[in-house]
PyMOL Python script that loads the backbone (N, CA, C, O; Angstrom):
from pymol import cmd

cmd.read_pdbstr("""\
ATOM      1  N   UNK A   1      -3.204  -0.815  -1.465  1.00  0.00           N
ATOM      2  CA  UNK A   1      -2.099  -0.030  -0.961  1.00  0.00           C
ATOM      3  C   UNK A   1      -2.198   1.378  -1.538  1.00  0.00           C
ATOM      4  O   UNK A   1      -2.541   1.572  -2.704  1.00  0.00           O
ATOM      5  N   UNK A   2      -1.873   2.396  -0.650  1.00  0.00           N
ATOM      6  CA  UNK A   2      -2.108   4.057  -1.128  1.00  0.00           C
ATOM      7  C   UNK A   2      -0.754   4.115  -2.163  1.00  0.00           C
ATOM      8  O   UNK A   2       0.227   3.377  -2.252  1.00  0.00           O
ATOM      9  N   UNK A   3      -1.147   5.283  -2.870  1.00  0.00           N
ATOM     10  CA  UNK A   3       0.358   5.789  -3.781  1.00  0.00           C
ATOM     11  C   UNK A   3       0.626   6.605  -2.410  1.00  0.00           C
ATOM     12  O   UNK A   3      -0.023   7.111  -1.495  1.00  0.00           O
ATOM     13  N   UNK A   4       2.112   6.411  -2.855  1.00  0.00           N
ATOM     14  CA  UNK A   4       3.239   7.400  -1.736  1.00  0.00           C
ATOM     15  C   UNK A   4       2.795   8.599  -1.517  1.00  0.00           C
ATOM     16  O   UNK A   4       2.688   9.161  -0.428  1.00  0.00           O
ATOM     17  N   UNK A   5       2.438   9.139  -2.939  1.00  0.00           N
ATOM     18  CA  UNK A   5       2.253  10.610  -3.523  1.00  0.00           C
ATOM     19  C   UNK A   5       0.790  11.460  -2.948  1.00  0.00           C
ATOM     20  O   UNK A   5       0.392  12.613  -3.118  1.00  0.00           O
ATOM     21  N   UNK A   6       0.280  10.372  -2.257  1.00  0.00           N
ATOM     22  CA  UNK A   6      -1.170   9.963  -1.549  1.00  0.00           C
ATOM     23  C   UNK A   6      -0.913  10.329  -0.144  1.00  0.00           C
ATOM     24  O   UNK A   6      -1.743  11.139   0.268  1.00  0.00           O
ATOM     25  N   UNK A   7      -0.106  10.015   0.637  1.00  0.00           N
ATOM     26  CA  UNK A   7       0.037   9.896   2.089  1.00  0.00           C
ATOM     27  C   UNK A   7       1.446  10.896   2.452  1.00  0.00           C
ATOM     28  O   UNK A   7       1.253  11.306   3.597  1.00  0.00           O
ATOM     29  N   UNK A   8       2.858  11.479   1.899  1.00  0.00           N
ATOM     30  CA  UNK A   8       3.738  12.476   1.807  1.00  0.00           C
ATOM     31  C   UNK A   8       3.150  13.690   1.733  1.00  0.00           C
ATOM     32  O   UNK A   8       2.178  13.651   0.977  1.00  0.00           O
ATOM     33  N   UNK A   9       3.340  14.724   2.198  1.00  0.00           N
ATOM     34  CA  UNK A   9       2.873  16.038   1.945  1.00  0.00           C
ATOM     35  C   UNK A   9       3.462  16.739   0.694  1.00  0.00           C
ATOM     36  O   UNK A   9       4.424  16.150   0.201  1.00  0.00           O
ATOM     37  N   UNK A  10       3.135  17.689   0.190  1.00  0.00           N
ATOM     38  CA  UNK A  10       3.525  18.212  -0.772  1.00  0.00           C
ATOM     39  C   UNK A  10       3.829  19.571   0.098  1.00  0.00           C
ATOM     40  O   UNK A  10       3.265  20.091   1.060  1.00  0.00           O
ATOM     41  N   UNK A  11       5.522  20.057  -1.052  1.00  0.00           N
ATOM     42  CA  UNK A  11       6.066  21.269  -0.510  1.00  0.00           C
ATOM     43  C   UNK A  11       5.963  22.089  -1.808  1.00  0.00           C
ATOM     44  O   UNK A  11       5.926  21.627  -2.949  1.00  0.00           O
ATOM     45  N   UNK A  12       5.936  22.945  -1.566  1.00  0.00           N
ATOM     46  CA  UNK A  12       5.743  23.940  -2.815  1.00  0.00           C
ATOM     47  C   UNK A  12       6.919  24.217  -2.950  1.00  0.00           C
ATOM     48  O   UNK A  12       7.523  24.527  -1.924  1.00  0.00           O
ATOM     49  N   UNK A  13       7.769  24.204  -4.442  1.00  0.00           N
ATOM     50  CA  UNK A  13       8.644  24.442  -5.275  1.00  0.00           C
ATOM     51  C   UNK A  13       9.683  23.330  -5.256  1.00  0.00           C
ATOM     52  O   UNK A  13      10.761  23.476  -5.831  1.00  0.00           O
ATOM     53  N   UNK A  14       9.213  21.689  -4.282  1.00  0.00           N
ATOM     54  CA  UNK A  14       9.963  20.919  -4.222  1.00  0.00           C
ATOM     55  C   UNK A  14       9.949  19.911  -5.709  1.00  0.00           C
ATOM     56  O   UNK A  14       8.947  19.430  -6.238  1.00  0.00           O
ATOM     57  N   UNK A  15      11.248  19.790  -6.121  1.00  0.00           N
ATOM     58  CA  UNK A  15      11.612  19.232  -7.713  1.00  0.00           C
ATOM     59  C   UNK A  15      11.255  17.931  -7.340  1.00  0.00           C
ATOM     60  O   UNK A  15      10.249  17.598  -7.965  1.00  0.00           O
ATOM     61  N   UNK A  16      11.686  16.989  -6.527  1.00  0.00           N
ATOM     62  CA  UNK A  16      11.379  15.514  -6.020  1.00  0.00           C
ATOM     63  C   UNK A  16      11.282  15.814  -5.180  1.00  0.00           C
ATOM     64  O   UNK A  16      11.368  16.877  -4.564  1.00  0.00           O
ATOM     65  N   UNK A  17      10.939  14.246  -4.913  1.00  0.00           N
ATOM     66  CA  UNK A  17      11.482  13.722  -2.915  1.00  0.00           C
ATOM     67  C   UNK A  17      11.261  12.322  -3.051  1.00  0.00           C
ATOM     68  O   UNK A  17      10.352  11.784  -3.683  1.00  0.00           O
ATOM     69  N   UNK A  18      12.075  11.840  -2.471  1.00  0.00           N
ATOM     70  CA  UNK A  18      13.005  10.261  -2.372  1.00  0.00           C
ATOM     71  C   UNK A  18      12.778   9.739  -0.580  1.00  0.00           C
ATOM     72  O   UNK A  18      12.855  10.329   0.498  1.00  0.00           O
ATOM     73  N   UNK A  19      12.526   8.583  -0.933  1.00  0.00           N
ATOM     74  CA  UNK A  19      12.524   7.703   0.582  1.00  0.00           C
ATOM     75  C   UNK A  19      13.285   7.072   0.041  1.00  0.00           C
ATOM     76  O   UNK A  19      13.085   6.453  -1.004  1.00  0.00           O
ATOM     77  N   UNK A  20      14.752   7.145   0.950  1.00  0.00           N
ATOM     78  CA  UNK A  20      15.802   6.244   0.845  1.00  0.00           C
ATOM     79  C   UNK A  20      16.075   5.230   2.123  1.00  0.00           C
ATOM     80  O   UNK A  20      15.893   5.639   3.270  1.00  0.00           O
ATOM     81  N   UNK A  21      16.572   3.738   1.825  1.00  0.00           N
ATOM     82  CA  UNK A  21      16.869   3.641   2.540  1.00  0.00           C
ATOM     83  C   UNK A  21      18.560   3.398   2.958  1.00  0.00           C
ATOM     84  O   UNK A  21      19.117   2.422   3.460  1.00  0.00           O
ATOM     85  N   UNK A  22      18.997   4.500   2.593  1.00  0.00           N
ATOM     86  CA  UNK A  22      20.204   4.570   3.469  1.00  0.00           C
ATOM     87  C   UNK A  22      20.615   6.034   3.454  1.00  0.00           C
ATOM     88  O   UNK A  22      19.961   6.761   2.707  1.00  0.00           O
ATOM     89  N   UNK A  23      21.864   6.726   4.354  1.00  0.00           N
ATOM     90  CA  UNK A  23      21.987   7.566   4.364  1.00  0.00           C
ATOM     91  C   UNK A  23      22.382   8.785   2.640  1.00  0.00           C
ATOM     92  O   UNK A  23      23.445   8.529   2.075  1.00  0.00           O
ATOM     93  N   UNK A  24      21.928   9.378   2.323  1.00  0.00           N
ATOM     94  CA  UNK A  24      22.021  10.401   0.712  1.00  0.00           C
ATOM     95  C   UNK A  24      23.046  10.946   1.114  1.00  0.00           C
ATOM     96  O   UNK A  24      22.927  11.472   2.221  1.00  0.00           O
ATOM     97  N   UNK A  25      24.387  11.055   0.454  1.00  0.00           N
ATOM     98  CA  UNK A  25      25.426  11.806   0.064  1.00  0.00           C
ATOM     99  C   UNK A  25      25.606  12.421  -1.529  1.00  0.00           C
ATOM    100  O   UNK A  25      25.342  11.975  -2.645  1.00  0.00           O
ATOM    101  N   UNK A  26      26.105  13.485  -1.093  1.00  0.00           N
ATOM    102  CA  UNK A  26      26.371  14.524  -1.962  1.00  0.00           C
ATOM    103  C   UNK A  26      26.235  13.934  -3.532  1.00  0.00           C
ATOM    104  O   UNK A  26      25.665  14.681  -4.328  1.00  0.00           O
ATOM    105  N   UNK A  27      26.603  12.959  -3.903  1.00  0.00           N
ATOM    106  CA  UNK A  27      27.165  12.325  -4.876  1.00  0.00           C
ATOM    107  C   UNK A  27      25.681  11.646  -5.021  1.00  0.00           C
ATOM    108  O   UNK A  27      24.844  12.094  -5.805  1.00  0.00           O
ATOM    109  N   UNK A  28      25.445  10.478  -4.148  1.00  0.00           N
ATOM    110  CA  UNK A  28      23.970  10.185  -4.684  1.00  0.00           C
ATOM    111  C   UNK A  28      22.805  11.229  -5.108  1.00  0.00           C
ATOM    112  O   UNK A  28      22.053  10.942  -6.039  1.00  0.00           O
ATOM    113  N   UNK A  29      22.674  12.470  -4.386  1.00  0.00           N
ATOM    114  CA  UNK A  29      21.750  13.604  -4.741  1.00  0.00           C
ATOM    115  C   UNK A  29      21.986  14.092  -6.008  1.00  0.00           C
ATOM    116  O   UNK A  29      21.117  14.376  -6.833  1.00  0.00           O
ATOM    117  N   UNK A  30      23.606  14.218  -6.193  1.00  0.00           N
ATOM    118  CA  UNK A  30      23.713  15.016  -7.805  1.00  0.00           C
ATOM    119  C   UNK A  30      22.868  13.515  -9.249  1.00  0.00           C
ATOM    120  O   UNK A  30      22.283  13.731 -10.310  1.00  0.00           O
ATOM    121  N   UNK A  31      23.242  12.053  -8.504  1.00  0.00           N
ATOM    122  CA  UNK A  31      22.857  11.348  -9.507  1.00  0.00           C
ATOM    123  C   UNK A  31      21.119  11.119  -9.471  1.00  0.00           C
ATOM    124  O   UNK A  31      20.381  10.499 -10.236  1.00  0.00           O
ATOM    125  N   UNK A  32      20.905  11.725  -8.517  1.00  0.00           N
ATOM    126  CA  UNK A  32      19.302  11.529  -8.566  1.00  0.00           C
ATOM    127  C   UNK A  32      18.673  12.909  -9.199  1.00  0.00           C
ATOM    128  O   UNK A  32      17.620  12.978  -9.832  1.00  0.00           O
ATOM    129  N   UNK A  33      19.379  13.770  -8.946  1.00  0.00           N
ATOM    130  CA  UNK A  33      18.975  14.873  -9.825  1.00  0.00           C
ATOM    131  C   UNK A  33      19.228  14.475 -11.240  1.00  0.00           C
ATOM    132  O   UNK A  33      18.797  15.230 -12.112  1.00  0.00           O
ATOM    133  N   UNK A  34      19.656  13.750 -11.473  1.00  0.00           N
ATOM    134  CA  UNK A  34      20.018  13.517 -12.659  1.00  0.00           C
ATOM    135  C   UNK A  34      18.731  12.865 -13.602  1.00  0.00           C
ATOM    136  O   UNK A  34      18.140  13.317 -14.582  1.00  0.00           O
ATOM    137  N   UNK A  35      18.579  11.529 -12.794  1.00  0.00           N
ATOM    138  CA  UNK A  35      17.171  10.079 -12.648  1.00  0.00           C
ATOM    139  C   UNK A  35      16.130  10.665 -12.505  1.00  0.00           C
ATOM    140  O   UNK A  35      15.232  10.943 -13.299  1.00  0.00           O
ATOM    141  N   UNK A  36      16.217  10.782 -11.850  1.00  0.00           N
ATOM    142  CA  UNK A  36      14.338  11.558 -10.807  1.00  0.00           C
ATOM    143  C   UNK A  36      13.899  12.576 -12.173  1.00  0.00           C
ATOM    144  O   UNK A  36      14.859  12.959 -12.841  1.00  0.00           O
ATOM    145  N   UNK A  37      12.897  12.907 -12.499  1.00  0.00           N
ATOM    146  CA  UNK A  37      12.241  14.057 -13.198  1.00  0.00           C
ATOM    147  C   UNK A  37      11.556  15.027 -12.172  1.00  0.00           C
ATOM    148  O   UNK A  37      10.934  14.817 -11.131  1.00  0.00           O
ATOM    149  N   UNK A  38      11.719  15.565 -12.494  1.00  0.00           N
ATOM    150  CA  UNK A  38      11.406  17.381 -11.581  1.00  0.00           C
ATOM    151  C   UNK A  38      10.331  17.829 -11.705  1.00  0.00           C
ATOM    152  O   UNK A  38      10.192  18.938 -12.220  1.00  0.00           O
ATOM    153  N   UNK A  39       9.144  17.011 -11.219  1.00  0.00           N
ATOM    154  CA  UNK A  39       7.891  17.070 -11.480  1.00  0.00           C
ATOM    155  C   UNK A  39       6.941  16.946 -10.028  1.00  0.00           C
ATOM    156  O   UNK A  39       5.796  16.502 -10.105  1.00  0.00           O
ATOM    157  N   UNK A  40       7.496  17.355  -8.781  1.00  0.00           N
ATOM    158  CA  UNK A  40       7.533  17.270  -7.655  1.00  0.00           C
ATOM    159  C   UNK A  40       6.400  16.298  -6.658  1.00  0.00           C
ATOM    160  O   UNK A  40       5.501  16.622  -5.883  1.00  0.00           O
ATOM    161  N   UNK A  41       6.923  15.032  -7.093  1.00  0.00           N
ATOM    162  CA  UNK A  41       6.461  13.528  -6.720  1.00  0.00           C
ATOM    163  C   UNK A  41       7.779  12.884  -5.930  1.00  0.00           C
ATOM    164  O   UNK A  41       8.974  13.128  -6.097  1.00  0.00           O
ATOM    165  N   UNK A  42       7.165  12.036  -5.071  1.00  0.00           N
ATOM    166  CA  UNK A  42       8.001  11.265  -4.288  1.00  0.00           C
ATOM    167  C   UNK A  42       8.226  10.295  -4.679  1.00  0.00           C
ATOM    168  O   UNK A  42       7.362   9.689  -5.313  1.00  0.00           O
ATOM    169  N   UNK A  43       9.606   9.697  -4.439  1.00  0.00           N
ATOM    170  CA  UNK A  43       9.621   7.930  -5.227  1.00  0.00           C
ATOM    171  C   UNK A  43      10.577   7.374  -4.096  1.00  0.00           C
ATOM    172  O   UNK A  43      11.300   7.872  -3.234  1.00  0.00           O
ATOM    173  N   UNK A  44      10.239   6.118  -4.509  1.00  0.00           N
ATOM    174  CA  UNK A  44      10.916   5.199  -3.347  1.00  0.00           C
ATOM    175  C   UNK A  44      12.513   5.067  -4.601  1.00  0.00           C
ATOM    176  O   UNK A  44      12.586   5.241  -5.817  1.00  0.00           O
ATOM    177  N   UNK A  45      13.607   4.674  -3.515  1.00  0.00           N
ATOM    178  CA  UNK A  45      14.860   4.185  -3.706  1.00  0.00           C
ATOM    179  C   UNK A  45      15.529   3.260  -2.676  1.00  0.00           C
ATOM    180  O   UNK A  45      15.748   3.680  -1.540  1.00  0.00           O
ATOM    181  N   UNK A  46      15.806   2.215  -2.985  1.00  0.00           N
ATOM    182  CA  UNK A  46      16.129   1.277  -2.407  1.00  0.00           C
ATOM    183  C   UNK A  46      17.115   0.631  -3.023  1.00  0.00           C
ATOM    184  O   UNK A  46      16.986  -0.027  -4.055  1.00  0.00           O
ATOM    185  N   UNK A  47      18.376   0.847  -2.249  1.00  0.00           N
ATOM    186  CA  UNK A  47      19.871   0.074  -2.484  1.00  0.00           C
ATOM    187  C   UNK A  47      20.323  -1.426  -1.483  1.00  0.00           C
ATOM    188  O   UNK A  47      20.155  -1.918  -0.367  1.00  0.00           O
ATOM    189  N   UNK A  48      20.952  -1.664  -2.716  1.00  0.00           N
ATOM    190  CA  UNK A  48      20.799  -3.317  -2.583  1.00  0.00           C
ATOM    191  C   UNK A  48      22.834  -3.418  -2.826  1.00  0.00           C
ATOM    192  O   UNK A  48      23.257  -2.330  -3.219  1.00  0.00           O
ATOM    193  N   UNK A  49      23.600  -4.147  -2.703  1.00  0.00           N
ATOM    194  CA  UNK A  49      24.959  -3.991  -2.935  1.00  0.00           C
ATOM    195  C   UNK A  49      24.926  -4.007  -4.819  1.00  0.00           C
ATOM    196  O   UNK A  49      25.487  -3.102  -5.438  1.00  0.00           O
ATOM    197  N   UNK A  50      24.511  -4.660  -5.234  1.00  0.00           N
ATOM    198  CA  UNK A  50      24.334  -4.756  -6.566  1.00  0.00           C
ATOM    199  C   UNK A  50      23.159  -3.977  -7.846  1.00  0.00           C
ATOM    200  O   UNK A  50      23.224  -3.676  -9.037  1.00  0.00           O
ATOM    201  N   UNK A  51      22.479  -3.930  -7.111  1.00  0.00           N
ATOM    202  CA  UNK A  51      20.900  -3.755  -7.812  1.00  0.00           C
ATOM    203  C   UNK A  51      20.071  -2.499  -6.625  1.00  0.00           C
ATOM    204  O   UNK A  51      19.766  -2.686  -5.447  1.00  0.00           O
ATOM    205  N   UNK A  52      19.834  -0.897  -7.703  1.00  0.00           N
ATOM    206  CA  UNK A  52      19.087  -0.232  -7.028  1.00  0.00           C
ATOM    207  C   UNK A  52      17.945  -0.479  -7.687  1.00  0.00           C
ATOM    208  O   UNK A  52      17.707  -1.192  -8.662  1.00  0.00           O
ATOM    209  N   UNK A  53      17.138   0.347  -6.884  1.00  0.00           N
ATOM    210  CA  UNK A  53      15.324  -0.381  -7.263  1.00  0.00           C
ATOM    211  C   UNK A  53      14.801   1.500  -6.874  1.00  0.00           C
ATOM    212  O   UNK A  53      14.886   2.250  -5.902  1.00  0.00           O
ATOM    213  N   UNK A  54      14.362   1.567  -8.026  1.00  0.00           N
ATOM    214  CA  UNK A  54      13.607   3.100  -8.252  1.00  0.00           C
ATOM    215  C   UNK A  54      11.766   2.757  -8.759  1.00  0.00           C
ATOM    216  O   UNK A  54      11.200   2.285  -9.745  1.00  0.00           O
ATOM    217  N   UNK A  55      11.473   3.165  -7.793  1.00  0.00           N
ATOM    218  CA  UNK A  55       9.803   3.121  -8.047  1.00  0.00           C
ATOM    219  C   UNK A  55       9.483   1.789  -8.534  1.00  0.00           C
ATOM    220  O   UNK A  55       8.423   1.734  -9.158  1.00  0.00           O
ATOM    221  N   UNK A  56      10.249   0.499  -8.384  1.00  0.00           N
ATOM    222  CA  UNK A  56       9.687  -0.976  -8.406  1.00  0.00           C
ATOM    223  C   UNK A  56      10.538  -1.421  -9.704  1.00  0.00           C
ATOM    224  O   UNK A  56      10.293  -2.474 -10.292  1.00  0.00           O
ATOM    225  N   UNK A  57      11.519  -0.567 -10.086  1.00  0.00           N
ATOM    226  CA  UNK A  57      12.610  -0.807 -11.588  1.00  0.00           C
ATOM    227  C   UNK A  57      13.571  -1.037 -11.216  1.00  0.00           C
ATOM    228  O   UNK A  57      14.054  -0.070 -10.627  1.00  0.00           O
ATOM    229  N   UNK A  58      14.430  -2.213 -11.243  1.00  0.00           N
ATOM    230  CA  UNK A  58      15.695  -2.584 -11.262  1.00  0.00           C
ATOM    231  C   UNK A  58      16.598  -1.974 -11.685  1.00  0.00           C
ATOM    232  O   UNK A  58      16.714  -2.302 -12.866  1.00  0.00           O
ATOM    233  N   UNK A  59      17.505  -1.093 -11.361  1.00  0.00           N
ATOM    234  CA  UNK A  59      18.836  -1.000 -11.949  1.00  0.00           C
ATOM    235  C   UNK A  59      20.198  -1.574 -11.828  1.00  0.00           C
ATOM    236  O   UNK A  59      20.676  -1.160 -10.772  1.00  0.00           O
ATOM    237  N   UNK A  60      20.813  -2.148 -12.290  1.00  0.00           N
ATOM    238  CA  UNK A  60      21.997  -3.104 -11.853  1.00  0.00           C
ATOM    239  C   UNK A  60      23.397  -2.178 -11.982  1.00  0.00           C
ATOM    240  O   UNK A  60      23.813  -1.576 -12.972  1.00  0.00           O
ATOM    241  N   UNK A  61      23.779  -2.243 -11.093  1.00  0.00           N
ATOM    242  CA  UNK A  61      25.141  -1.338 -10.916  1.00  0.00           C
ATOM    243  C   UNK A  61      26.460  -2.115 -12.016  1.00  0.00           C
ATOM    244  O   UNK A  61      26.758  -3.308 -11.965  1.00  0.00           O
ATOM    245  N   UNK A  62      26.857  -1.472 -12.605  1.00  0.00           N
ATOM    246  CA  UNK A  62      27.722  -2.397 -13.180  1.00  0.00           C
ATOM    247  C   UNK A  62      29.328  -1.216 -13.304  1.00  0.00           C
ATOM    248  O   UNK A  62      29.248   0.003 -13.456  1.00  0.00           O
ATOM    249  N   UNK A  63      30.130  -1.696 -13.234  1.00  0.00           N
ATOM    250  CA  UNK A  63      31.989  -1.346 -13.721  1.00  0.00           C
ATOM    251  C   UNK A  63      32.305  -1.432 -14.878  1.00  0.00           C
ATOM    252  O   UNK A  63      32.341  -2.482 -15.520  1.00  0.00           O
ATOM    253  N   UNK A  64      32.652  -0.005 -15.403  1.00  0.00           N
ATOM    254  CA  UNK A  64      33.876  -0.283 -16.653  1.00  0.00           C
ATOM    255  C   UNK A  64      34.429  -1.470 -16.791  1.00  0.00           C
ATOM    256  O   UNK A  64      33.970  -2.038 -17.782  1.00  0.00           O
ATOM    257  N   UNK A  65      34.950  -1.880 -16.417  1.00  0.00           N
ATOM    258  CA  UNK A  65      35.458  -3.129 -16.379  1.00  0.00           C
ATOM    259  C   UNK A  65      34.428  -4.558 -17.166  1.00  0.00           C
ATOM    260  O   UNK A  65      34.473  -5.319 -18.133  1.00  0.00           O
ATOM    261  N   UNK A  66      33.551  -4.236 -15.966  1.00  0.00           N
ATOM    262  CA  UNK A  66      32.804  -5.521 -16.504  1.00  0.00           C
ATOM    263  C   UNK A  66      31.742  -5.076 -17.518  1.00  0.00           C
ATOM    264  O   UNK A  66      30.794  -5.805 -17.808  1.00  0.00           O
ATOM    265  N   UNK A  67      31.949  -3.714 -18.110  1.00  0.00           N
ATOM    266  CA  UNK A  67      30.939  -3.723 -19.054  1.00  0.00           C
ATOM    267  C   UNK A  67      32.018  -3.641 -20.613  1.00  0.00           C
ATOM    268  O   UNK A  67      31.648  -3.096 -21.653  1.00  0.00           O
ATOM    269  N   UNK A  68      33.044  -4.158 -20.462  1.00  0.00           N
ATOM    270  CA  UNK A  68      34.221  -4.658 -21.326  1.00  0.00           C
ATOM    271  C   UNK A  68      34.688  -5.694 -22.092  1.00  0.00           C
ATOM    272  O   UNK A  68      35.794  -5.617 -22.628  1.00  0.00           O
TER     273      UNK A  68
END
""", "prot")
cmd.dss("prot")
cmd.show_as("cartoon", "prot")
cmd.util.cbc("prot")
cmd.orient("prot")
């Protein structure tokens, strides 16, 4: 299988770039600016109701609440 970073074009002065699969709002972009490193590579993101998945890494969404 190719790397992503292999087959995406490269833009000059682009910080990331994300294949999502669902629509990016304002709020997800500020938290991926956050995640992502600014090293202008593409990464996969894939949301799940519970569990996002960044470049093949689990992250589990969790609540104040339940982290109480």
């Amino acid at each position: 299988m190719k790397d992503l970073n292999d087959i995406l074009p490269k833009i000059p002065g682009m910080r990331w770039g994300a294949l999502i699969n669902s629509a990016p709002t304002s709020a997800k972009l500020k938290q991926l600016n956050k995640l992502l490193p600014h090293d202008g590579k593409w990464h996969t993101v894939l949301e799940s109701p519970g569990v996002v998945d960044v470049d093949g890494v689990s992250i589990r969404r969790k609540t104040r609440q339940s982290m109480t």
